[in-house]
PQR file with spaces between the fields and no chain letter, atoms N, CA, C, O and H, PARSE charges and radii, in Angstrom:
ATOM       1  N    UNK     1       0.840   -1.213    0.000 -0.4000 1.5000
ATOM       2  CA   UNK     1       0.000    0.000    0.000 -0.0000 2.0000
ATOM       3  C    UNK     1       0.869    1.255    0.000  0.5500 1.7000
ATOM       4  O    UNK     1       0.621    2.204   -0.745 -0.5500 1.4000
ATOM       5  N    UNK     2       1.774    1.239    0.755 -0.4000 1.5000
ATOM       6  CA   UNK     2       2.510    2.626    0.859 -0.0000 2.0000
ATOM       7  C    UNK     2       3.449    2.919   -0.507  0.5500 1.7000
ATOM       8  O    UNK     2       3.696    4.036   -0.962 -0.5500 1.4000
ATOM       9  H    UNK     2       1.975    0.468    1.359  0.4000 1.0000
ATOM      10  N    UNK     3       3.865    1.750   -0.993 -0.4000 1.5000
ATOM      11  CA   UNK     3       4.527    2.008   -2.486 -0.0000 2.0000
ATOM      12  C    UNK     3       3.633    2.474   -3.535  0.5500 1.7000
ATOM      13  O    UNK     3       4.036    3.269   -4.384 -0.5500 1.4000
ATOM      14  H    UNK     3       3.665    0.843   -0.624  0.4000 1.0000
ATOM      15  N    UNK     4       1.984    1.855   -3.523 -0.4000 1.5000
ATOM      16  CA   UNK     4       0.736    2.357   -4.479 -0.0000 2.0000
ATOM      17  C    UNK     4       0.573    3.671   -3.893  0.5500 1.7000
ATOM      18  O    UNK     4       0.213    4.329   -4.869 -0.5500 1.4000
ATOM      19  H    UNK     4       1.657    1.209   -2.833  0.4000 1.0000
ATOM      20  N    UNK     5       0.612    4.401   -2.983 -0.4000 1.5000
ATOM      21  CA   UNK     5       0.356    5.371   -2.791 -0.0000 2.0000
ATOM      22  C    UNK     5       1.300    6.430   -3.090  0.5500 1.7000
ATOM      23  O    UNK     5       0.893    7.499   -3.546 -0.5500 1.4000
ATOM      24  H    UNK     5       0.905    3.867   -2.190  0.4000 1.0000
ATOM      25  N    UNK     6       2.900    6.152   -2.801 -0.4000 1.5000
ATOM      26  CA   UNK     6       3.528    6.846   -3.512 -0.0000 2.0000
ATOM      27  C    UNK     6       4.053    7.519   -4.804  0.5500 1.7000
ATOM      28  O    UNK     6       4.388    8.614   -5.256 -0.5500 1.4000
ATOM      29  H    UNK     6       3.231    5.284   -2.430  0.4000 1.0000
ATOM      30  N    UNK     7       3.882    5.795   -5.231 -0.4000 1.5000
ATOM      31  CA   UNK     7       3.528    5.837   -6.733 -0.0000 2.0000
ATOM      32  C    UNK     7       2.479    6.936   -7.535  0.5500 1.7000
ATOM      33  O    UNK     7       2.543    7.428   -8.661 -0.5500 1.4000
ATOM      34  H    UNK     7       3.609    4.906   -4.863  0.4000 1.0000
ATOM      35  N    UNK     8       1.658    7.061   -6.617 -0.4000 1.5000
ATOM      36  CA   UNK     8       0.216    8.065   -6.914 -0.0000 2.0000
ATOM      37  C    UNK     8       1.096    9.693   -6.275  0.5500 1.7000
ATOM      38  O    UNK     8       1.047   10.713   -6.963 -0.5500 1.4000
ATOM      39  H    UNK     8       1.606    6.661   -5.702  0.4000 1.0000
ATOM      40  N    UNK     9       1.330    9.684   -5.845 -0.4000 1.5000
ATOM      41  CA   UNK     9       2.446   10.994   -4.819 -0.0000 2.0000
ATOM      42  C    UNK     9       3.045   11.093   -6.153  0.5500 1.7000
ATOM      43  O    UNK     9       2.653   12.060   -6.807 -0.5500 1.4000
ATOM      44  H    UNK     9       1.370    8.856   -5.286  0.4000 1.0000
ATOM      45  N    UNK    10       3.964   10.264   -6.753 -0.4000 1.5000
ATOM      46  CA   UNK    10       4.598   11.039   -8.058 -0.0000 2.0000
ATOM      47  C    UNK    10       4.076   10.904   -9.357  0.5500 1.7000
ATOM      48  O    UNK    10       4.556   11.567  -10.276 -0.5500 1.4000
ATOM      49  H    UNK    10       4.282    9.479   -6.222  0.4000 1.0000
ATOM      50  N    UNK    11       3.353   10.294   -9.497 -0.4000 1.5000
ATOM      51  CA   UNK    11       2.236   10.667  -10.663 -0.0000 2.0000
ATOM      52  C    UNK    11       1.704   12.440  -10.929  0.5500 1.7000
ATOM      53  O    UNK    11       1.876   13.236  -11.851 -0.5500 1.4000
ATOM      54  H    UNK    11       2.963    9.755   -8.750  0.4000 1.0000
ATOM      55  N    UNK    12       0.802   12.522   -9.231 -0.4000 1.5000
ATOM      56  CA   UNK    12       0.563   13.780   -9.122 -0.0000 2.0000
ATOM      57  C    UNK    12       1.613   14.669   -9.760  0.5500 1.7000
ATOM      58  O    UNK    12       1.411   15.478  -10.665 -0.5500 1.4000
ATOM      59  H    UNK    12       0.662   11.875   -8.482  0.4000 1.0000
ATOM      60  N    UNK    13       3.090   14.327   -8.986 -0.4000 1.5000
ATOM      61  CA   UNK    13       3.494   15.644   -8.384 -0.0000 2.0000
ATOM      62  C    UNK    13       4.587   15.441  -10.050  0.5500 1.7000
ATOM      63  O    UNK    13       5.629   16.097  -10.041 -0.5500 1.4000
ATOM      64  H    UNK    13       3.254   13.669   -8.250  0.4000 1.0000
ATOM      65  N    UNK    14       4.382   14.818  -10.981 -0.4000 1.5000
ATOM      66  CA   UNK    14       4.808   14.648  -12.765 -0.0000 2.0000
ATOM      67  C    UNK    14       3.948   15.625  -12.916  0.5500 1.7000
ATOM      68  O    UNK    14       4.340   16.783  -13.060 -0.5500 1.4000
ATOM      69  H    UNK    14       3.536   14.285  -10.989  0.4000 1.0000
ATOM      70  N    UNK    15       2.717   15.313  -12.905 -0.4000 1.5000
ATOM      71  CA   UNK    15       1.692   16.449  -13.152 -0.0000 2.0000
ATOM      72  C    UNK    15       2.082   17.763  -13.369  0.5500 1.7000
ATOM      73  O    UNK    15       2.178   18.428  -14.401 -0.5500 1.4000
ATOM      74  H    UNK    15       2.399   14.372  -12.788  0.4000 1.0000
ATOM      75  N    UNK    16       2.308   18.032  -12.092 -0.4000 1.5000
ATOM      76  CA   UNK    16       1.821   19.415  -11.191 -0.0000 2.0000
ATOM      77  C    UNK    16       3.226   20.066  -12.209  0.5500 1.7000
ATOM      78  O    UNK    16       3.191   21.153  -12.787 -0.5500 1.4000
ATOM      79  H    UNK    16       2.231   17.492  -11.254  0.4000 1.0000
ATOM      80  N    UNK    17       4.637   18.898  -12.235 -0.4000 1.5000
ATOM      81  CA   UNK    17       5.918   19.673  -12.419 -0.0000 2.0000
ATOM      82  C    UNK    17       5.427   20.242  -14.348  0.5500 1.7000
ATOM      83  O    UNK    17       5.524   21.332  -14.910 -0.5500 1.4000
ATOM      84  H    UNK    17       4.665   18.016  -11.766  0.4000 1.0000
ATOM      85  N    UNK    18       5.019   19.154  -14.730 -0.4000 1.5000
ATOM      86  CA   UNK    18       4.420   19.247  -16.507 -0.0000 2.0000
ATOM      87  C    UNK    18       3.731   20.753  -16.773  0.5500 1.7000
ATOM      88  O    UNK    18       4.006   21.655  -17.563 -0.5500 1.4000
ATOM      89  H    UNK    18       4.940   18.268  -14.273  0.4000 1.0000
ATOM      90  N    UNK    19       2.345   20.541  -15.374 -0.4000 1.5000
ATOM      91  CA   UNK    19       1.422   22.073  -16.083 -0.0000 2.0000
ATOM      92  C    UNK    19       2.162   23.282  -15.580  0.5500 1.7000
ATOM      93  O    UNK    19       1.653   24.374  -15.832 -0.5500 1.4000
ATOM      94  H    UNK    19       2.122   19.808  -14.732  0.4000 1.0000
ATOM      95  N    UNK    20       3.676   23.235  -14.677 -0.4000 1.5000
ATOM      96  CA   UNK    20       4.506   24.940  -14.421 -0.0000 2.0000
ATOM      97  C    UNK    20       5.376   24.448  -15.336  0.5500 1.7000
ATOM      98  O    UNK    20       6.260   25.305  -15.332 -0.5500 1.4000
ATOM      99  H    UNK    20       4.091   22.348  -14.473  0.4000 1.0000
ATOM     100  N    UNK    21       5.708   23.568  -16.161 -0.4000 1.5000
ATOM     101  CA   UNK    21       6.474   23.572  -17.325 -0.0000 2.0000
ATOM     102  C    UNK    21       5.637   24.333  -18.595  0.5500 1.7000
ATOM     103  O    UNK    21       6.270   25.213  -19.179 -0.5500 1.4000
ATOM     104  H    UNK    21       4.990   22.873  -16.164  0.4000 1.0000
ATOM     105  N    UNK    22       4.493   24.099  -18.978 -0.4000 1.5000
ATOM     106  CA   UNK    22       3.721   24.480  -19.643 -0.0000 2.0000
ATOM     107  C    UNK    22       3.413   25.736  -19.843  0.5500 1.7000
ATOM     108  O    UNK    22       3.321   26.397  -20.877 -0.5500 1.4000
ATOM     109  H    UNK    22       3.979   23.384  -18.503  0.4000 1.0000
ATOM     110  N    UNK    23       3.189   26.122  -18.178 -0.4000 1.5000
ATOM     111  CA   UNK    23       2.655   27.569  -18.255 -0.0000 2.0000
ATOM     112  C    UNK    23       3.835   28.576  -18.308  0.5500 1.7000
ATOM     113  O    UNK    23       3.661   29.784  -18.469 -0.5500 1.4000
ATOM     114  H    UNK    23       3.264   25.585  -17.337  0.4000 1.0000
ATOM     115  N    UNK    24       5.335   27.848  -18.124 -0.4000 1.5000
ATOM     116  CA   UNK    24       6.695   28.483  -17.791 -0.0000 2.0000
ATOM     117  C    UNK    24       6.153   28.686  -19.645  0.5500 1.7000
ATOM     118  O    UNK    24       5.402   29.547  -20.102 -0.5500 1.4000
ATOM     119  H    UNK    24       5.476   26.867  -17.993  0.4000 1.0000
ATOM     120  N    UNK    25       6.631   27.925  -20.141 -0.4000 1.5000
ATOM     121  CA   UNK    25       6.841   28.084  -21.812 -0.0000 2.0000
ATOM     122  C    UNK    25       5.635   29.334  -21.891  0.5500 1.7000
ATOM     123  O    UNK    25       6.116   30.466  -21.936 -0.5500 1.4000
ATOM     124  H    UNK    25       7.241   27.225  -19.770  0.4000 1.0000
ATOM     125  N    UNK    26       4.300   29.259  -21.911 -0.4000 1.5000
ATOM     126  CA   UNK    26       3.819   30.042  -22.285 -0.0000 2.0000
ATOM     127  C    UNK    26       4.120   31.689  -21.919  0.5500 1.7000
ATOM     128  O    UNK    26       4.040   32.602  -22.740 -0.5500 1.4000
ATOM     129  H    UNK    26       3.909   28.340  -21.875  0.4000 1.0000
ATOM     130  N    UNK    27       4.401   31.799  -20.813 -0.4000 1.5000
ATOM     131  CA   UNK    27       4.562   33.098  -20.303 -0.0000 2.0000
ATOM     132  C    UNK    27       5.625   33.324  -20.853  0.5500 1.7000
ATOM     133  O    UNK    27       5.686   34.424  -21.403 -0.5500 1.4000
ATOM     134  H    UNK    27       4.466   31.057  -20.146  0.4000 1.0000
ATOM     135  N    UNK    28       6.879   32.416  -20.941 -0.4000 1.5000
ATOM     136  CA   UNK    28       7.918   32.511  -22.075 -0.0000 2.0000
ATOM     137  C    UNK    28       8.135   33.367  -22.856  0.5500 1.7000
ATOM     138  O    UNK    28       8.779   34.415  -22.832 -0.5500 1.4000
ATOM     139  H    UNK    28       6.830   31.523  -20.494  0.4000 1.0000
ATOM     140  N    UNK    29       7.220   32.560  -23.966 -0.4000 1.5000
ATOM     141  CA   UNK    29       7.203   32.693  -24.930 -0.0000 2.0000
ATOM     142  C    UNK    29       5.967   34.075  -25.349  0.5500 1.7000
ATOM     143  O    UNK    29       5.744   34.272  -26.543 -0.5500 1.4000
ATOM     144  H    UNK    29       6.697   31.708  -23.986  0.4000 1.0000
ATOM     145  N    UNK    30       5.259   34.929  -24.306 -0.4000 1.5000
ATOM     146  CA   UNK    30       4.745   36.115  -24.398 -0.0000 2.0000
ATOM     147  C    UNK    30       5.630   36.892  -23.976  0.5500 1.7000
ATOM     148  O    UNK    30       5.749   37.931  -24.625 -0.5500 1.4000
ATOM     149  H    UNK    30       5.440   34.769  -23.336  0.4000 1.0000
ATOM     150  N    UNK    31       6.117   36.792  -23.345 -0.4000 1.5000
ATOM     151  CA   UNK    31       7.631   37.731  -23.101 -0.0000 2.0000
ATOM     152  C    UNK    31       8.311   38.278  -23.897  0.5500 1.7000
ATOM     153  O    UNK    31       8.496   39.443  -24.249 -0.5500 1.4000
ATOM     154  H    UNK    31       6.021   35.948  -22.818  0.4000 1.0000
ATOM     155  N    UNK    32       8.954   36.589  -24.356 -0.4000 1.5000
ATOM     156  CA   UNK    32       9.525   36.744  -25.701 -0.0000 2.0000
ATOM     157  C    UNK    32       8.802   37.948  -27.159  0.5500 1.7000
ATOM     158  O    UNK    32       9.508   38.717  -27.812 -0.5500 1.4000
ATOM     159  H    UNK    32       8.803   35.643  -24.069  0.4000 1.0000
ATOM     160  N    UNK    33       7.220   37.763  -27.336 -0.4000 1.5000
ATOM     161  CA   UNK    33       6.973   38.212  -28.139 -0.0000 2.0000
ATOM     162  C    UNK    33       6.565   39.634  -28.319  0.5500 1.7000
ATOM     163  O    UNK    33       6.443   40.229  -29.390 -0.5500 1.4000
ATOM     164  H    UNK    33       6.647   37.138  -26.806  0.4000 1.0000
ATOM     165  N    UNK    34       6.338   40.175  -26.899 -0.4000 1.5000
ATOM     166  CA   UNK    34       6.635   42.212  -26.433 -0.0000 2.0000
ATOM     167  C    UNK    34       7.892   42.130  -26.702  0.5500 1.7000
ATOM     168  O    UNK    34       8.228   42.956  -27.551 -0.5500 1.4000
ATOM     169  H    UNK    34       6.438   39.692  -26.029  0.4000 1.0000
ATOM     170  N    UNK    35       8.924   41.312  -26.235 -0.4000 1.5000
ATOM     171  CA   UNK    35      10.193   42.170  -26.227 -0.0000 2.0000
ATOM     172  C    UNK    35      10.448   42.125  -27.635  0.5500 1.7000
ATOM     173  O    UNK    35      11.099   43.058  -28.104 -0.5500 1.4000
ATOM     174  H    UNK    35       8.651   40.642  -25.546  0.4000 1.0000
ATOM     175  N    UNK    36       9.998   41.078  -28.506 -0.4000 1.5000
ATOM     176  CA   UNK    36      10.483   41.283  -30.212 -0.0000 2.0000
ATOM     177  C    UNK    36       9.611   42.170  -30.301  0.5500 1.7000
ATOM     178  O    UNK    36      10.290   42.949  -30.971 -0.5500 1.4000
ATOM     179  H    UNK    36       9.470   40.320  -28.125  0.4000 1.0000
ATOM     180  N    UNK    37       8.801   42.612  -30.191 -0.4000 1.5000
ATOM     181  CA   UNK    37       7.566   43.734  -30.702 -0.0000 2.0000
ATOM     182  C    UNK    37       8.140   45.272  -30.512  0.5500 1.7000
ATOM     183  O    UNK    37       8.177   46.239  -31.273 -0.5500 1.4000
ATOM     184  H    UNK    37       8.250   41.980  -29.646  0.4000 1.0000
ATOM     185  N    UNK    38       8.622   45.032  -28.992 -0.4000 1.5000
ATOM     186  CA   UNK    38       9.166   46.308  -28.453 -0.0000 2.0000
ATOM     187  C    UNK    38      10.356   46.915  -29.100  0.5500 1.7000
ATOM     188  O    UNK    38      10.531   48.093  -29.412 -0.5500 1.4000
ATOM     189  H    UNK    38       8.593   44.247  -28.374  0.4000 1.0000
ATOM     190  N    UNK    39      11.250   45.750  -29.263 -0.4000 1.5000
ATOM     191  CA   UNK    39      12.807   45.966  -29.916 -0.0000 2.0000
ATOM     192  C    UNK    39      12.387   46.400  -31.469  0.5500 1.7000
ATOM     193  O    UNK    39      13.107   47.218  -32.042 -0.5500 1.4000
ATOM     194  H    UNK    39      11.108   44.793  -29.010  0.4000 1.0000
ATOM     195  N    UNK    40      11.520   45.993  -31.977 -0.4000 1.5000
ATOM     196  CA   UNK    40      11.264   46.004  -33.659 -0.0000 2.0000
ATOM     197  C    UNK    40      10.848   47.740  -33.255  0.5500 1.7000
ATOM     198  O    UNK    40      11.676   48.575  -33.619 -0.5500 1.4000
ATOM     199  H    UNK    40      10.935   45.328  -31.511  0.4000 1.0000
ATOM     200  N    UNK    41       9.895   48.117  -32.698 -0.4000 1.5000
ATOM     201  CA   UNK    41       9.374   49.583  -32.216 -0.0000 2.0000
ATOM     202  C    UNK    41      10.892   50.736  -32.565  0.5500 1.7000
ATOM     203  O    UNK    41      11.229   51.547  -33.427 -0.5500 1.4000
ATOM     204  H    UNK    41       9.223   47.438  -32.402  0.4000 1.0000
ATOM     205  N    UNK    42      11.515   50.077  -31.105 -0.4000 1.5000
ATOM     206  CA   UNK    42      12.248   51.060  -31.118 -0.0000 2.0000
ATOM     207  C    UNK    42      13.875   50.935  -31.782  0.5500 1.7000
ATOM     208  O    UNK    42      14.792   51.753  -31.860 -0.5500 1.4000
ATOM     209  H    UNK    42      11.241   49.418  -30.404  0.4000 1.0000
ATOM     210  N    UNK    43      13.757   49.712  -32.143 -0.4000 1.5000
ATOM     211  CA   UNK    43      15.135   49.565  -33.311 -0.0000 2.0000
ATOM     212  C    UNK    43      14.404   50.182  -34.667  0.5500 1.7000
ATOM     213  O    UNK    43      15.029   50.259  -35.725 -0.5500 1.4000
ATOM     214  H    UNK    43      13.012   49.048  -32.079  0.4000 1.0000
């Protein structure tokens, strides 16, 4: 039981690390696309 449950402990916590991987890229990659917006502006 305590190995099935852990097992479930890192399932979750794959999860949890996947959707702040996800949302890391997205915010990323909006970052990324003001600062090309901004630099194109004022270059």
């Amino acid at each position: 039981m305590a190995e099935y449950k852990h097992g479930s402990m890192d399932i979750t916590e794959q999860q949890q690390t996947y959707k702040g991987f996800v949302k890391a890229m997205v915010i990323g990659g909006v970052i990324a696309a003001v600062l090309a917006v901004l630099g194109a502006i004022f270059l």
